[in-house]
C-alpha positions as CSV (number, residue, x, y, z in Angstrom):
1,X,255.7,-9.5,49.1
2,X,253.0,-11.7,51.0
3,X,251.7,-11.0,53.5
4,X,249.5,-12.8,56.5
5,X,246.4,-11.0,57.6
6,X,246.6,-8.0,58.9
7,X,249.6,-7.1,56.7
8,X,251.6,-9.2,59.2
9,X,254.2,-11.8,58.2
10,X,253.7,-14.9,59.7
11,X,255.4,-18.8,59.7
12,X,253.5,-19.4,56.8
13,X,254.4,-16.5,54.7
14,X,258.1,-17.1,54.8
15,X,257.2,-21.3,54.7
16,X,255.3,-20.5,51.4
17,X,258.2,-18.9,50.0
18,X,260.8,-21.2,50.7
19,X,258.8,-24.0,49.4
20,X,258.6,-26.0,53.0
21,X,256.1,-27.0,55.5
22,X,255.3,-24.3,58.3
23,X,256.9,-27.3,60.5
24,X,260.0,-27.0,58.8
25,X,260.4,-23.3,58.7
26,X,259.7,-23.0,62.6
27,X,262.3,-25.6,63.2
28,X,264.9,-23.8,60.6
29,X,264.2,-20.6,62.2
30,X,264.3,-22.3,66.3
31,X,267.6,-24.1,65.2
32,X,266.2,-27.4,66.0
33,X,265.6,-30.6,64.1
34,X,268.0,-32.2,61.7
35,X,267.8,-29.9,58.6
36,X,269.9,-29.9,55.6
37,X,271.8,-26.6,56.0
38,X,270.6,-25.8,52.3
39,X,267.2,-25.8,53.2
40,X,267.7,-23.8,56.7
41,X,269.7,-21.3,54.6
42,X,266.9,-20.7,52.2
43,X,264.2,-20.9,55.0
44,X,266.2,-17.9,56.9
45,X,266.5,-15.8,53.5
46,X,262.9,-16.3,52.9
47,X,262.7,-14.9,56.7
48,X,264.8,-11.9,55.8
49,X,263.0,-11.5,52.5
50,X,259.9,-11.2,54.3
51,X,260.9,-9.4,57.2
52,X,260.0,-11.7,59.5
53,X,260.9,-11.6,63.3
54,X,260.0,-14.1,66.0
55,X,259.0,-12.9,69.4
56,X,261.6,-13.7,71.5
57,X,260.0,-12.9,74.7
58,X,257.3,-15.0,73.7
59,X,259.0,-17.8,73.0
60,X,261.4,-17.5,76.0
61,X,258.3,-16.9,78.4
62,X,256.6,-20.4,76.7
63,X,259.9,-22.4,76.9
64,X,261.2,-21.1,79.8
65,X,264.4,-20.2,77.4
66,X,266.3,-16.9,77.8
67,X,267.9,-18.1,73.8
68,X,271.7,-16.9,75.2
69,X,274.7,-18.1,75.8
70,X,277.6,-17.7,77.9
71,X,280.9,-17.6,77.0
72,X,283.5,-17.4,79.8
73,X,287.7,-17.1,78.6
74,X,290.7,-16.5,79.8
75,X,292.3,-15.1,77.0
76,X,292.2,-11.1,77.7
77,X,293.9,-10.3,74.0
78,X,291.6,-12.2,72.4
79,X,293.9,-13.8,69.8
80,X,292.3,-17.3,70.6
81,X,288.8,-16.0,71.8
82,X,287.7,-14.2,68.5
83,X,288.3,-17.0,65.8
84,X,286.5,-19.3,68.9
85,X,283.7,-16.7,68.7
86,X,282.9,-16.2,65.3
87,X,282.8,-19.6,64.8
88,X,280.5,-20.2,67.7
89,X,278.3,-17.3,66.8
90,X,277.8,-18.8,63.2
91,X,276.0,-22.0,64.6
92,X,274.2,-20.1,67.5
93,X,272.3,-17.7,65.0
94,X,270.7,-20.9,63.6
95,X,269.1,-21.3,66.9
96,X,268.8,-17.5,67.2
97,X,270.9,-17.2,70.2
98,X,272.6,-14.1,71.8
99,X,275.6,-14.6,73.0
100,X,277.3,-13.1,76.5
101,X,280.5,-13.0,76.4
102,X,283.0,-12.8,80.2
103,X,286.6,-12.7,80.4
104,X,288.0,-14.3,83.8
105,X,291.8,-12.5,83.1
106,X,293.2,-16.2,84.6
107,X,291.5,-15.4,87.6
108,X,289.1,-17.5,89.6
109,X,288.0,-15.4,91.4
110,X,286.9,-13.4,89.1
111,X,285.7,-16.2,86.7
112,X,283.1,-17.5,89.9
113,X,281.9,-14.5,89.8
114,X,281.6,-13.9,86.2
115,X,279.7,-18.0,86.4
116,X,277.0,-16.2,89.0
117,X,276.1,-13.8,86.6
118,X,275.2,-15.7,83.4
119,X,273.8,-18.3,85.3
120,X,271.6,-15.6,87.6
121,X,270.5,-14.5,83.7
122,X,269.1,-17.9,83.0
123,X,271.9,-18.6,80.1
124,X,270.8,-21.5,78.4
125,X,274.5,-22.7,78.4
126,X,277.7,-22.3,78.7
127,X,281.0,-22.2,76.5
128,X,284.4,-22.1,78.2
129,X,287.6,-21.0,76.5
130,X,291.1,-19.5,76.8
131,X,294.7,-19.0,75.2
132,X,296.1,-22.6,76.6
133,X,295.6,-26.5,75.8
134,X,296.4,-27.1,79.8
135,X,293.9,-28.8,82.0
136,X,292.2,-26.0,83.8
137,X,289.6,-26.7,86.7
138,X,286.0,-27.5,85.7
139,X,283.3,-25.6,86.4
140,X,281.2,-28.4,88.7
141,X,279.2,-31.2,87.5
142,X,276.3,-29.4,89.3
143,X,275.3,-26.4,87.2
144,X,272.1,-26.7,86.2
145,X,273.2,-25.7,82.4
146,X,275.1,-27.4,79.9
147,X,278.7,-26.8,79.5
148,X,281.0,-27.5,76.6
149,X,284.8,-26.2,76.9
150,X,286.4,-25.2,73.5
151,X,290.4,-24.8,73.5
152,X,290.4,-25.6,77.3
153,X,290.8,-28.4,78.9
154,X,288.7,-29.4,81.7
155,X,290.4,-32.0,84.5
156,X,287.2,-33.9,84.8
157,X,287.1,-36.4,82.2
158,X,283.3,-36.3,82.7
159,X,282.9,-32.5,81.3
160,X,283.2,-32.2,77.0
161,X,286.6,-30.8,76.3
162,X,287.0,-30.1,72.3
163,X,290.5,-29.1,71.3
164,X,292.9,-28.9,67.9
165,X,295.1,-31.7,67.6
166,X,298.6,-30.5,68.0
167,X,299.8,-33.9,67.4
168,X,298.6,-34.3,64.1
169,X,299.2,-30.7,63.0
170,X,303.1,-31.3,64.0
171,X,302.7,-34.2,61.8
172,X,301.5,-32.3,58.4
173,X,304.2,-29.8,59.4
174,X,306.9,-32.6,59.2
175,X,305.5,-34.7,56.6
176,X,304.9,-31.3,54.2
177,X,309.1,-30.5,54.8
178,X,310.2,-34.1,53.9
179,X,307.8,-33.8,50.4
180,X,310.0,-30.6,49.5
181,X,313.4,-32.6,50.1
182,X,314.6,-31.5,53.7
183,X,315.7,-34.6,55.5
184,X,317.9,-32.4,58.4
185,X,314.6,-31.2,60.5
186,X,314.8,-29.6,63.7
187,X,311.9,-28.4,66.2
188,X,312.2,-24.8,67.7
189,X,309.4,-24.4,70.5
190,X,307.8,-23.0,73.6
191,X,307.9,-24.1,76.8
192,X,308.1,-27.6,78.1
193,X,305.8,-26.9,80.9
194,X,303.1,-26.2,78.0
195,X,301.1,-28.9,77.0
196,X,301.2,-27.5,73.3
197,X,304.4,-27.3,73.3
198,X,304.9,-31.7,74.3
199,X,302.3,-32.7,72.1
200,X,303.5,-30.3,69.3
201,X,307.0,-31.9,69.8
202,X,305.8,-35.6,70.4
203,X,304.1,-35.3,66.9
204,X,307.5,-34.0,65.2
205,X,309.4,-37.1,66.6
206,X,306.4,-39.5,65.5
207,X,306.2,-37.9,62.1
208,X,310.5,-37.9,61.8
209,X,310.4,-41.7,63.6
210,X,307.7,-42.8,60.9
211,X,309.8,-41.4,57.7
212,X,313.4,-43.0,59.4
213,X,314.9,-39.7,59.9
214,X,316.3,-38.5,63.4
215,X,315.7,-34.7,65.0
216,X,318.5,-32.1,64.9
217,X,320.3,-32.2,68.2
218,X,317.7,-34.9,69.1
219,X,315.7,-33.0,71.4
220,X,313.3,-29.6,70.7
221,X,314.5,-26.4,71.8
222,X,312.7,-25.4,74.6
223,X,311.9,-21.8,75.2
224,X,309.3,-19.4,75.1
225,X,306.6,-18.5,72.8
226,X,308.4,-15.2,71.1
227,X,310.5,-13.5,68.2
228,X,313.6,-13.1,70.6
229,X,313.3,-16.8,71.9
230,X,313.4,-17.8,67.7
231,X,316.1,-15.5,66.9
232,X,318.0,-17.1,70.1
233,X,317.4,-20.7,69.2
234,X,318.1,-20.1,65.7
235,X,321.1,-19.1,66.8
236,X,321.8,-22.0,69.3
237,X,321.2,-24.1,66.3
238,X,323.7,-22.5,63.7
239,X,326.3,-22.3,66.7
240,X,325.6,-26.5,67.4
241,X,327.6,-27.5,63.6
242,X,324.9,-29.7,63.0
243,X,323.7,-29.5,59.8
244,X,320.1,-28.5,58.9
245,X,317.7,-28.1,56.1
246,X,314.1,-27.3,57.9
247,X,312.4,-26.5,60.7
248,X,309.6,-26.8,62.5
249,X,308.6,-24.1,65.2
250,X,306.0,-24.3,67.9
251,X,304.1,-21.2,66.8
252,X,304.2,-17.9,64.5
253,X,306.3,-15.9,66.9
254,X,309.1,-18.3,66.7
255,X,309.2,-18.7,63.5
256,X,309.1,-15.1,62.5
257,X,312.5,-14.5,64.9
258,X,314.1,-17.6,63.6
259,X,313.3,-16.3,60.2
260,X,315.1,-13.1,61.3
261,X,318.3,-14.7,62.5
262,X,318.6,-16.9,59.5
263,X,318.8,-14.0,57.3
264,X,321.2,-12.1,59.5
265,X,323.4,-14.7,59.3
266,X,323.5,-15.3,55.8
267,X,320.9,-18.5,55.4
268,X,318.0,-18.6,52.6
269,X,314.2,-19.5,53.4
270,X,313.5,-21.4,51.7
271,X,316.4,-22.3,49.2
272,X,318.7,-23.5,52.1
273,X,315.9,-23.7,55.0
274,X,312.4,-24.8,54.8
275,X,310.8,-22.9,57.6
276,X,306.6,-23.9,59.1
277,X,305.2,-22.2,62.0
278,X,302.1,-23.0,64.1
279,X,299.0,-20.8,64.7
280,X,298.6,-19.2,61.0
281,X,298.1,-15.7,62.7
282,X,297.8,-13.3,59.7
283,X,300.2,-10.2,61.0
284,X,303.2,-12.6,62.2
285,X,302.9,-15.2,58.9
286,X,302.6,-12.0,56.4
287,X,305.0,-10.1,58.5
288,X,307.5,-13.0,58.7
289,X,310.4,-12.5,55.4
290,X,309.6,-14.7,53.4
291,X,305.6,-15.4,54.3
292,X,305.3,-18.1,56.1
293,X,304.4,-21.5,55.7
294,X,301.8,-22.7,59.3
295,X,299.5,-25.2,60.7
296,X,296.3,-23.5,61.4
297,X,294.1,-24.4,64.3
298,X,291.5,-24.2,62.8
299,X,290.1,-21.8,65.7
300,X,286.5,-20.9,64.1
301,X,285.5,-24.0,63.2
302,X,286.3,-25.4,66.9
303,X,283.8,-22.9,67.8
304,X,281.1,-24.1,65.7
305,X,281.8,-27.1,66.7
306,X,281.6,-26.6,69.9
307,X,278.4,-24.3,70.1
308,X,276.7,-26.9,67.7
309,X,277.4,-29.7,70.2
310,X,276.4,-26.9,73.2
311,X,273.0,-26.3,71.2
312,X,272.1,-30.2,70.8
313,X,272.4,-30.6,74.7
314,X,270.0,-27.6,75.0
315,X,267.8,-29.4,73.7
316,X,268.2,-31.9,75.8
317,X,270.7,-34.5,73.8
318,X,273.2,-36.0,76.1
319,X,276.2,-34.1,76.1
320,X,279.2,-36.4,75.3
321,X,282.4,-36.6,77.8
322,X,285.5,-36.8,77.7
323,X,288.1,-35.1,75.6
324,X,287.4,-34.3,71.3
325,X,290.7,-33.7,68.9
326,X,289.6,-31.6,65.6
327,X,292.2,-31.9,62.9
328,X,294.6,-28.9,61.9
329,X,295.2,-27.9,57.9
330,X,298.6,-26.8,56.6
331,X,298.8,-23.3,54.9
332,X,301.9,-23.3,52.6
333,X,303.5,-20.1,51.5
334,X,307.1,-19.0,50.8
335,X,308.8,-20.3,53.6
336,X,308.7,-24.0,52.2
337,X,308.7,-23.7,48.5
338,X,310.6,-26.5,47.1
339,X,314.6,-26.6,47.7
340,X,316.2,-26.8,44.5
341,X,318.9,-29.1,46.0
């Protein structure tokens, strides 16, 4: 091991045994610069190697930095907030930042007060986040931090709002049943007062529009984000006469209770129905008989995006405005293996 004088590691050390400049291993370890992520990979290894630790009161005492974050959601069951996390904590640790995490519980009350706090602990930023695509009142253009709001929508077009496009994941949803021969589609989802659930069921008409095929019963069912609303509407739908082949539910929970009713009635996934959810959360699309085909949001990388963004305007980039749409991926299982018809 090398070793700095008086046996103590220093920049140098762990820039000799990467094979960079002592430049580019202080910028590696400070998360700044524009660095390959190959080469800030290998400079942090080399760190860890080494055993090397910055002085982070040192650094925040010289830069006037407390290197945290806040992170203020609404979602108390954390089903959103975790993947939004992890994703978030994976670019912060490139900049070495601690992150403080608040839940408001949907309250604004308690939210301002839970805003006091981090800012009277000199967080260098702020992430916002929750359970629901709606617009949701911003935080002030007046805070003297940057603020980047991740799976939440702030109502001034002026904040950064970075969001999954339910549009587009609709459309893979669609597009991915007409490829294994359904042409009869219809849209099971939550409720219309939702902003997910519209945009969900504007991309499922686009997609259906786009390919010349019409929507069972020509509208979505409407309802509410749960096993008993998909068991209901699955029965709504076998009740209606219309004929069907696939269908396309607003989220995981649906799906799973339309799965249900399908087999209590007699009706195959996937031989006779083709069957894609929306969320890919693991206990309802591995619970769900057969496992179920989904969209994924892509939560964690959202995060990362949005924390990378967050740590650019820390440095003091202009943060951009207005409202950023990250692409969904299709996870096919079971549910949608190819009809044999």
């Amino acid at each position: 091991m090398v070793r700095g004088r008086g046996n103590a590691v220093t920049i140098n050390d762990v820039a000799r045994l990467a094979g960079v400049s002592p430049g580019t291993a202080s910028k590696a370890l400070n998360g700044r610069g524009q660095l390959r992520s190959e080469t800030r990979r290998r400079v942090v290894a080399a760190a860890e190697q080494l055993g090397f630790h910055t002085n982070l009161l040192a650094r925040s005492l010289q830069e006037g930095r407390t290197y945290t974050v806040g992170v203020l959601t609404t979602d108390s069951f954390g089903r959103f907030t975790i993947p939004i996390m992890l994703g978030a904590e994976d670019a912060l640790a490139a900049g070495q930042m601690s992150v403080l995490l608040c839940d408001g519980r949907g309250d604004r009350i308690r939210e301002q007060h839970y805003l006091r706090t981090l800012l009277g602990r000199r967080v260098d930023g702020l992430i916002v986040t929750g359970r629901t695509t709606d617009p949701r009142p911003s935080l002030g253009r007046d805070l003297p931090v940057p603020v980047v709001y991740a799976l939440a929508r702030s109502d001034d077009p002026d904040d950064l709002s970075m969001l999954h496009d339910d549009q587009q994941g609709a459309g893979l949803a669609i597009r991915h049943l007409l490829a294994t021969g359904r042409r009869r589609i219809a849209h099971v989802t939550g409720p219309e007062r939702h902003l997910a659930a519209r945009d969900r069921a504007a991309g499922t008409v686009a997609a259906l529009a786009a390919a010349g095929e019409p929507l069972i019963l020509d509208q979505p069912l409407w309802g509410e984000w749960s096993e008993r609303w998909g068991r209901q509407a699955a029965t709504i739908l076998m009740r209606s006469g219309a004929e069907f082949d696939g269908i396309f539910c607003g989220s995981d929970q649906i799906a799973r209770g339309v799965a249900d009713a399908l087999r209590e009635a007699g009706r195959r996934v996937p031989e006779e129905v083709g069957l894609v959810g929306v969320d890919n959360w693991e206990v309802m699309v591995e619970g769900c008989r057969p496992p179920l085909t989904t969209v994924d949001l892509n939560l964690t990388e959202l995060g990362h995006a949005a924390a990378s963004k967050l740590l650019r305007a820390i440095e003091g980039h202009p943060l951009e405005k207005g409202v950023q749409l990250l692409p969904c991926r299709l996870v096919t299982r079971h549910s949608t293996e190819m009809s044999p018809l």
